[in-house]
N, CA, C and O atoms as a GROMACS GRO file, in nm:
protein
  416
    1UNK      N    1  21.294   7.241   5.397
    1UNK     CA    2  21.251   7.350   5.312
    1UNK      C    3  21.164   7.447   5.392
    1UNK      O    4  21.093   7.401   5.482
    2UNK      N    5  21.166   7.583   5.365
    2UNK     CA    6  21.102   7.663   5.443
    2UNK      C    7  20.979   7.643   5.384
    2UNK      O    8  20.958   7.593   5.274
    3UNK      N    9  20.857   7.708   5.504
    3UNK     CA   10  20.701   7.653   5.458
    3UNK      C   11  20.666   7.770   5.380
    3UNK      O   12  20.714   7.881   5.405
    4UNK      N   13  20.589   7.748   5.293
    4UNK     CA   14  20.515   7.809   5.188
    4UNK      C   15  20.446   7.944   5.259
    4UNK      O   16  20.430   7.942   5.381
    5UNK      N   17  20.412   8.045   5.191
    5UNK     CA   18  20.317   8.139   5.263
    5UNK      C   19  20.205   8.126   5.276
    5UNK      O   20  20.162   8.242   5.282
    6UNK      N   21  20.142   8.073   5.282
    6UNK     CA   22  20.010   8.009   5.336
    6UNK      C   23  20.039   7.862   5.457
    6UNK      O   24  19.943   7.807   5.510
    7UNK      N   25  20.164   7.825   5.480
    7UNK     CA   26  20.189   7.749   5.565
    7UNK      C   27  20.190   7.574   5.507
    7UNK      O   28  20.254   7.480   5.553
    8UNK      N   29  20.091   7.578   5.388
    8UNK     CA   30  20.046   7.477   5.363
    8UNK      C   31  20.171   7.368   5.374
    8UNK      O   32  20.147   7.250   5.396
    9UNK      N   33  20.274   7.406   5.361
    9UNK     CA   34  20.403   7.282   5.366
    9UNK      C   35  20.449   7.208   5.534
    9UNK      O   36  20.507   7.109   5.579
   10UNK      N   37  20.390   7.314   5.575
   10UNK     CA   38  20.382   7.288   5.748
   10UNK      C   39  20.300   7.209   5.791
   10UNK      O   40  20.324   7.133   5.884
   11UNK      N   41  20.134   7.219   5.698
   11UNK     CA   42  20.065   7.164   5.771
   11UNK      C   43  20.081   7.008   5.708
   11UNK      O   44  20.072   6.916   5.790
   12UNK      N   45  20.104   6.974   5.560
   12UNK     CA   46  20.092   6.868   5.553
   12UNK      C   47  20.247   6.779   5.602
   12UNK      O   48  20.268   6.667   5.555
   13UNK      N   49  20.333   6.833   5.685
   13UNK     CA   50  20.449   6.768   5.707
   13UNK      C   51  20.378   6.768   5.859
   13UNK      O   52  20.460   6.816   5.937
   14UNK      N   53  20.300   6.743   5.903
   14UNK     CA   54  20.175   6.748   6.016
   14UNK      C   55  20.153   6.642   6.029
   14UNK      O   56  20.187   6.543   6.094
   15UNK      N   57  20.060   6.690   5.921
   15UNK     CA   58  20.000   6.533   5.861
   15UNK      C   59  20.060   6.422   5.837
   15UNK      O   60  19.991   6.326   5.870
   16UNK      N   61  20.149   6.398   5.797
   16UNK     CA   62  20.243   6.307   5.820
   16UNK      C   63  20.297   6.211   5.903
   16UNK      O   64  20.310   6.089   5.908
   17UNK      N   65  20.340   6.362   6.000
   17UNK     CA   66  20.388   6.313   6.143
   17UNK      C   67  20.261   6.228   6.190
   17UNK      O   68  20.267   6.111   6.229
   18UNK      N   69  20.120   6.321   6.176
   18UNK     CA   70  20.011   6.275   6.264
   18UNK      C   71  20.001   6.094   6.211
   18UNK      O   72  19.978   5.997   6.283
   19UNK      N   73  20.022   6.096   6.085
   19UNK     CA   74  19.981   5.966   5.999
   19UNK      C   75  20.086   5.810   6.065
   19UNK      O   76  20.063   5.690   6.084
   20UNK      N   77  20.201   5.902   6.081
   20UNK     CA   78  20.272   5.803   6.139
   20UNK      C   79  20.284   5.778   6.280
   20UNK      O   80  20.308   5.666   6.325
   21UNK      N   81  20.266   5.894   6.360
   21UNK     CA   82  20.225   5.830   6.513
   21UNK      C   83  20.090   5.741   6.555
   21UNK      O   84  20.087   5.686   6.665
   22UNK      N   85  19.964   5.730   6.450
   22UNK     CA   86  19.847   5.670   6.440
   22UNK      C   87  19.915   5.526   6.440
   22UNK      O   88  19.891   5.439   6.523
   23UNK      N   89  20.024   5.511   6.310
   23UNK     CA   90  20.044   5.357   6.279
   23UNK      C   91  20.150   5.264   6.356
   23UNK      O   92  20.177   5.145   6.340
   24UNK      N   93  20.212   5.377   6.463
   24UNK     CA   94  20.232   5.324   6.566
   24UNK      C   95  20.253   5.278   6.686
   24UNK      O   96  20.330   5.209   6.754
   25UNK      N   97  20.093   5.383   6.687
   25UNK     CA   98  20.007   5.361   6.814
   25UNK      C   99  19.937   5.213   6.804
   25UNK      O  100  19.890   5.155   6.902
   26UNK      N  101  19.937   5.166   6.684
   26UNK     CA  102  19.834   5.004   6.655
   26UNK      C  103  19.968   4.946   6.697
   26UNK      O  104  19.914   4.837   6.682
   27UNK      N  105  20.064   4.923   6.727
   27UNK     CA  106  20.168   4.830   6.783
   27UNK      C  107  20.114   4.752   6.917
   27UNK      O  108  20.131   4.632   6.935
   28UNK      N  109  20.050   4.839   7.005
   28UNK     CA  110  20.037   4.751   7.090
   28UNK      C  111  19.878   4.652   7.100
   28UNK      O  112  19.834   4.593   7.199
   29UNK      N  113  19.825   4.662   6.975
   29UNK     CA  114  19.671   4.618   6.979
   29UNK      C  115  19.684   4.466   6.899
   29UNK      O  116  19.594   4.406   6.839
   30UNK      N  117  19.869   4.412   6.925
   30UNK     CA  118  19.884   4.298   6.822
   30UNK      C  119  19.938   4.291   6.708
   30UNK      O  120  19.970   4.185   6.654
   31UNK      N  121  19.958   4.437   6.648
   31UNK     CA  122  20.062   4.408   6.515
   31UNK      C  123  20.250   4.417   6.559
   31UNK      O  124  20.338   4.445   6.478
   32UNK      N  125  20.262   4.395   6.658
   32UNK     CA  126  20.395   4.385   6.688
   32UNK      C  127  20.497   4.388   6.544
   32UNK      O  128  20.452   4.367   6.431
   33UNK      N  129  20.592   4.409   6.563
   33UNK     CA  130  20.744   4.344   6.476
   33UNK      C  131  20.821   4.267   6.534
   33UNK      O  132  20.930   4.235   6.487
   34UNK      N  133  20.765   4.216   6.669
   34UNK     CA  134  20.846   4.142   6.735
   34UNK      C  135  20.791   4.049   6.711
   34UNK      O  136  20.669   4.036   6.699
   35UNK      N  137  20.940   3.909   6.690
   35UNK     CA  138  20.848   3.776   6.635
   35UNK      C  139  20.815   3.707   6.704
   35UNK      O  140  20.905   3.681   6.783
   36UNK      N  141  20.670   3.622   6.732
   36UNK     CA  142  20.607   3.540   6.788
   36UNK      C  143  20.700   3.412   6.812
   36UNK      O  144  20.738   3.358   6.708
   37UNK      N  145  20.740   3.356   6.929
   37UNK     CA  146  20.775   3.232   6.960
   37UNK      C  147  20.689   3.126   6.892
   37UNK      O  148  20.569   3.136   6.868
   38UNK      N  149  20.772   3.017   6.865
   38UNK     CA  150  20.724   2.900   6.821
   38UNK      C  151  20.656   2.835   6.939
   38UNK      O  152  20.720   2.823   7.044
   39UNK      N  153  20.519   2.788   6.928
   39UNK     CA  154  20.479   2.698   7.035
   39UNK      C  155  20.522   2.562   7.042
   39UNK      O  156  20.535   2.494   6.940
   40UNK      N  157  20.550   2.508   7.190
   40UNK     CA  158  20.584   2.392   7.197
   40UNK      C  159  20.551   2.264   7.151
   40UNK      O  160  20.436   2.231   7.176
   41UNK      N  161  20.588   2.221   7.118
   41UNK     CA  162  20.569   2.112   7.027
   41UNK      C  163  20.460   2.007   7.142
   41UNK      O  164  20.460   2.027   7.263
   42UNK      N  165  20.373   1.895   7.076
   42UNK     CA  166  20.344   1.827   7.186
   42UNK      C  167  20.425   1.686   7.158
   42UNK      O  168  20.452   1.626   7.054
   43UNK      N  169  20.450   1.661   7.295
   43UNK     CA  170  20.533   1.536   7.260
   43UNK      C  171  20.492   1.416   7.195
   43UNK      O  172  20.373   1.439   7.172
   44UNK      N  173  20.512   1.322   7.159
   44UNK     CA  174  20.492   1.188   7.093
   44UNK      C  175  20.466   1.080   7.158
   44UNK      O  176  20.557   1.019   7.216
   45UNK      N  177  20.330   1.034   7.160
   45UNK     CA  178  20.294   0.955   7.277
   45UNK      C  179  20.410   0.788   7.150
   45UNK      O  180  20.425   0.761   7.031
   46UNK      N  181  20.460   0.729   7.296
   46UNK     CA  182  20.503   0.608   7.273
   46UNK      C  183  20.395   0.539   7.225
   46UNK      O  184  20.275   0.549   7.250
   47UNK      N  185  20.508   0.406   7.088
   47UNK     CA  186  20.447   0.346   7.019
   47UNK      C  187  20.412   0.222   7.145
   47UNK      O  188  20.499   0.172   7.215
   48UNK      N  189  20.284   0.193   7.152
   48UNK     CA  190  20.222   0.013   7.237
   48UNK      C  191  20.310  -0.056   7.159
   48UNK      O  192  20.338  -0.024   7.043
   49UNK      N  193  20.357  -0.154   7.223
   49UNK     CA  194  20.419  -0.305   7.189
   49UNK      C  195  20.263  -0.348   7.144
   49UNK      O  196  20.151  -0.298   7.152
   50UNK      N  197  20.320  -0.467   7.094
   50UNK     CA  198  20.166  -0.580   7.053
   50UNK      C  199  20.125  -0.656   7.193
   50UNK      O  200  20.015  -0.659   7.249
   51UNK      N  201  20.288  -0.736   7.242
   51UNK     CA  202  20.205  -0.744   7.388
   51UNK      C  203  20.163  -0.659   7.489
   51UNK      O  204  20.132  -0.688   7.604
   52UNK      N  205  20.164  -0.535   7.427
   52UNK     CA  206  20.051  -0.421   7.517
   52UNK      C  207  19.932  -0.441   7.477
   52UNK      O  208  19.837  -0.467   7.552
   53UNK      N  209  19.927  -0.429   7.353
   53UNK     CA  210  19.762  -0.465   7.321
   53UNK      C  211  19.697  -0.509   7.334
   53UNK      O  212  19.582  -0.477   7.364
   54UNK      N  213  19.784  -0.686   7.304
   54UNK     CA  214  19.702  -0.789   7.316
   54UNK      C  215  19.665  -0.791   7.506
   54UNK      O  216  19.565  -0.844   7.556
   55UNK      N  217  19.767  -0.724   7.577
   55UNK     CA  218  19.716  -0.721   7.699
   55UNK      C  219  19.614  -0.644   7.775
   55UNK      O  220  19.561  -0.662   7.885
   56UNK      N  221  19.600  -0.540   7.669
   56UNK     CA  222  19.444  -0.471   7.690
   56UNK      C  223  19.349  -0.464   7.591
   56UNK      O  224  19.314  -0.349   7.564
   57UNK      N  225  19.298  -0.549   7.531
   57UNK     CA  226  19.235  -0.580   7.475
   57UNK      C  227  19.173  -0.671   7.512
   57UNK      O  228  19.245  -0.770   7.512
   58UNK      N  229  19.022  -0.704   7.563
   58UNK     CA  230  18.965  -0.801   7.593
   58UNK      C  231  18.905  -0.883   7.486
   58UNK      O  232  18.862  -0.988   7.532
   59UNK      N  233  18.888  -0.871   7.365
   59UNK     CA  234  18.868  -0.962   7.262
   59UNK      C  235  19.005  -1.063   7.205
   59UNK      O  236  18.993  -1.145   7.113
   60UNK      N  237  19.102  -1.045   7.261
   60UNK     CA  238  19.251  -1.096   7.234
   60UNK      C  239  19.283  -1.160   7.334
   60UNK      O  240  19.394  -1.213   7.336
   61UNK      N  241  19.173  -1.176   7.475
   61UNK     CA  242  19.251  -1.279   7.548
   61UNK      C  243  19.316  -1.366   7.581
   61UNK      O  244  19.420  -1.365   7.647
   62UNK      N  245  19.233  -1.484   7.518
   62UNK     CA  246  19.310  -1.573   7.467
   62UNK      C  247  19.422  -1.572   7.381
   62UNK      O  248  19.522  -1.635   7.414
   63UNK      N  249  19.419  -1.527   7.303
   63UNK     CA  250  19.556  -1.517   7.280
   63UNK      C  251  19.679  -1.452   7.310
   63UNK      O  252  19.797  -1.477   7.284
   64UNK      N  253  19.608  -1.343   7.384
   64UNK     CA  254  19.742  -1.300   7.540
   64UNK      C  255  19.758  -1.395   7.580
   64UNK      O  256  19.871  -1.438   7.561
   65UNK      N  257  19.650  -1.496   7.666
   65UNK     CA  258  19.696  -1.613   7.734
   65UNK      C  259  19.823  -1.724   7.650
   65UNK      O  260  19.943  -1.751   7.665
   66UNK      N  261  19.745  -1.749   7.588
   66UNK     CA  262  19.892  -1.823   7.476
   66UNK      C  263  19.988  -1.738   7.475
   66UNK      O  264  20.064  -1.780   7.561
   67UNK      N  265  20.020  -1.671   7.443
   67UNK     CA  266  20.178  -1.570   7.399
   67UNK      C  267  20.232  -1.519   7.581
   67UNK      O  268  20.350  -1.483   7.586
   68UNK      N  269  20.188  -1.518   7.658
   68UNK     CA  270  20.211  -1.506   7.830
   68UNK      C  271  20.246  -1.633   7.836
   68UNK      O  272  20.353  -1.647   7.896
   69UNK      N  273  20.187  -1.754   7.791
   69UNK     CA  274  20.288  -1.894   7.838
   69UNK      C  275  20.397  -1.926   7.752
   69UNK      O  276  20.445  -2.037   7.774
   70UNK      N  277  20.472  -1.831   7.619
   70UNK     CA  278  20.558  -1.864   7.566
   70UNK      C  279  20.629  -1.765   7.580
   70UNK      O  280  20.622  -1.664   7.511
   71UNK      N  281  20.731  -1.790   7.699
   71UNK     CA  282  20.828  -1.667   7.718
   71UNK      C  283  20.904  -1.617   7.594
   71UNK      O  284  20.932  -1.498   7.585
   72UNK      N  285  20.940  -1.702   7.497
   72UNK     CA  286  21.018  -1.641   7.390
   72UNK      C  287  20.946  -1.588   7.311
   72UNK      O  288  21.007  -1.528   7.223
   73UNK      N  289  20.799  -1.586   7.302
   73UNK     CA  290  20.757  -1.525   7.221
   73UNK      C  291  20.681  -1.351   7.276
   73UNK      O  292  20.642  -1.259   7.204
   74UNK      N  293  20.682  -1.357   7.386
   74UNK     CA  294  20.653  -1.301   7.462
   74UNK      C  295  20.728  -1.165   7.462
   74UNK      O  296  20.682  -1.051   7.459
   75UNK      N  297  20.893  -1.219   7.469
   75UNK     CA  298  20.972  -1.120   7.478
   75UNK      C  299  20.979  -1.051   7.369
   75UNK      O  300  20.995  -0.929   7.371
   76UNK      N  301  20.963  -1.137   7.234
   76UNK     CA  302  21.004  -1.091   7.124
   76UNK      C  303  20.886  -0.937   7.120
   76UNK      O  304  20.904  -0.816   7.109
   77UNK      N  305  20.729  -1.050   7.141
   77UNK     CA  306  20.660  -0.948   7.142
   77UNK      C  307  20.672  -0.802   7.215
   77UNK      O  308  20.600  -0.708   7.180
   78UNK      N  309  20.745  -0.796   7.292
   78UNK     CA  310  20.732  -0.676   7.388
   78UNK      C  311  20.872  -0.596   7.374
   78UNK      O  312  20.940  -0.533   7.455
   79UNK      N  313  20.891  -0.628   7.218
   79UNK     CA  314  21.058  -0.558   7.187
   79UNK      C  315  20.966  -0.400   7.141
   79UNK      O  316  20.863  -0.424   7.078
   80UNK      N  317  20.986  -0.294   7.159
   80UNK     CA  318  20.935  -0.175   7.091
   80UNK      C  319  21.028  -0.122   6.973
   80UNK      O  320  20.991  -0.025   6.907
   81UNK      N  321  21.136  -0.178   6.948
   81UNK     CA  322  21.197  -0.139   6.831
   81UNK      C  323  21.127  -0.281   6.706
   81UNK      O  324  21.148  -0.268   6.586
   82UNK      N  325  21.083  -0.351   6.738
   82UNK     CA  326  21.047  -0.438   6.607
   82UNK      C  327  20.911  -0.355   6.521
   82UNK      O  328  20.823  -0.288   6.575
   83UNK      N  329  20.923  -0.378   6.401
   83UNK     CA  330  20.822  -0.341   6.331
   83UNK      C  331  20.737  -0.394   6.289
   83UNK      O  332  20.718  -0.378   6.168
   84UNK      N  333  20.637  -0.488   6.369
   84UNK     CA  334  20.564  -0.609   6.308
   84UNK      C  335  20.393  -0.616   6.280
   84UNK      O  336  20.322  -0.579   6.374
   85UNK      N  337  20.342  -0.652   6.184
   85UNK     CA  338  20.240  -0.678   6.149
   85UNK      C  339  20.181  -0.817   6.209
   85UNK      O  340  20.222  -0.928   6.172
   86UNK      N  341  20.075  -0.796   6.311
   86UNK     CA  342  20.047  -0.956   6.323
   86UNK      C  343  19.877  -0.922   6.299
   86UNK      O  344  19.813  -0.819   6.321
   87UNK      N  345  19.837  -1.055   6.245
   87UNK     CA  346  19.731  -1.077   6.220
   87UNK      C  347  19.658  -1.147   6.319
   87UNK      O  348  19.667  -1.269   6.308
   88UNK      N  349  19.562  -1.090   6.448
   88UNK     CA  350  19.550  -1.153   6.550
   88UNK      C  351  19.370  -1.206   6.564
   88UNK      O  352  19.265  -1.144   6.556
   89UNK      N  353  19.395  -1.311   6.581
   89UNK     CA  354  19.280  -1.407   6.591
   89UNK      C  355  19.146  -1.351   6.714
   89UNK      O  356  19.190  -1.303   6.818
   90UNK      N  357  19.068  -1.354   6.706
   90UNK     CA  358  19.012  -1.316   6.855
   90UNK      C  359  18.998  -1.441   6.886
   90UNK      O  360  19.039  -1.544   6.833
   91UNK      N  361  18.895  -1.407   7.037
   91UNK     CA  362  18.841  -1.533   7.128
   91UNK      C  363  18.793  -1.617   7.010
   91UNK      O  364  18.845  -1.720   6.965
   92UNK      N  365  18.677  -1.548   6.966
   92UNK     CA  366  18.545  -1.632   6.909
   92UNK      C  367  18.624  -1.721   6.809
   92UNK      O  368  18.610  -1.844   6.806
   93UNK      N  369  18.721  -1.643   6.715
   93UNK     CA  370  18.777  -1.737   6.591
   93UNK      C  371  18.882  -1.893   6.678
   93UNK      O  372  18.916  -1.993   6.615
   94UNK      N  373  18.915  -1.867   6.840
   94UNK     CA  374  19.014  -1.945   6.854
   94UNK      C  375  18.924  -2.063   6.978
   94UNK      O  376  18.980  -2.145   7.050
   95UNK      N  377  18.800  -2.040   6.972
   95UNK     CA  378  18.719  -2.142   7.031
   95UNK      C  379  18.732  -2.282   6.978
   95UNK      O  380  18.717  -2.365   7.068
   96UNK      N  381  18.756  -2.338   6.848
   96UNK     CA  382  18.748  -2.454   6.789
   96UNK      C  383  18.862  -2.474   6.871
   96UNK      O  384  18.840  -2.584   6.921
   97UNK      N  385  18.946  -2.443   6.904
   97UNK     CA  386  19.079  -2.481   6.929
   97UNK      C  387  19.130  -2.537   7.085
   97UNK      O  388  19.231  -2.599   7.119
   98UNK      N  389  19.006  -2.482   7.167
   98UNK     CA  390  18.992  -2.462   7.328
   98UNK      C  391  19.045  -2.554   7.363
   98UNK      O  392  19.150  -2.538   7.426
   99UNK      N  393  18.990  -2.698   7.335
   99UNK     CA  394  19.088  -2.828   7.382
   99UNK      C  395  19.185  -2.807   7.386
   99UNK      O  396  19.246  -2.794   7.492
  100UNK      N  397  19.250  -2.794   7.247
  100UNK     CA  398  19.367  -2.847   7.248
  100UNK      C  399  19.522  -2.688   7.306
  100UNK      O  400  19.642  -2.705   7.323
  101UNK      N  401  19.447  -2.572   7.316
  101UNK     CA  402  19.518  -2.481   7.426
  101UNK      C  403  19.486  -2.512   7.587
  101UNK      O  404  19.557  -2.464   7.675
  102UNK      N  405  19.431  -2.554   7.600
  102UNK     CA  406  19.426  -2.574   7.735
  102UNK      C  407  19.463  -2.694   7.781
  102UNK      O  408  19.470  -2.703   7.904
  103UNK      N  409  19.498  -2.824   7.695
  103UNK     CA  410  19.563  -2.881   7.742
  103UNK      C  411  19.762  -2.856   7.754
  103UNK      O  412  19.845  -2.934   7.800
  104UNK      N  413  19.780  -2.727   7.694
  104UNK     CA  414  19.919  -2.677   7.686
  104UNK      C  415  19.949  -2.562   7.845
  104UNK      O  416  20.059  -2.508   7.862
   0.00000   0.00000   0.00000
């Protein structure tokens, strides 16, 4: 449309322009439209076996020691696909017992 006689249609189609080169001049201060990459995931630390535990664990010694002299149980323990709950004794609870593991 041609501008008004006083111009006024000129100046606010100005304004405009001016309004929209302001909003995207803020493009580069972080409002991008370009989409942000997904950050990398962190990987999944592996599940311990039980005979990992019981092998670092110094209150479970003894009973690492027992389960280290029973190879079959040993292995079982150190399967990482089993899903097992064990209820593990410490030293102190397996002291009554000292005799009779150490004579095995």
């Amino acid at each position: 449309p041609p501008p008004s006689k006083d111009g006024r249609r000129l100046f606010l189609r100005a304004d405009y322009m001016l309004a929209l080169a302001s909003l995207l001049s803020i493009s580069p201060l972080g409002f991008s439209t370009a989409p942000t990459p997904e950050p990398t995931p962190e990987p999944t630390p592996a599940c311990k076996t039980i005979a990992e535990i019981l092998a670092e664990t110094e209150y479970l010694s003894t009973l690492n020691t027992v389960v280290n002299a029973m190879p079959d149980v040993l292995a079982l323990l150190l399967d990482p696909a089993l899903n097992l709950t064990v209820f593990a004794p410490n030293d102190t609870a397996l002291l009554p017992f000292a005799s009779v593991l150490n004579d095995t």
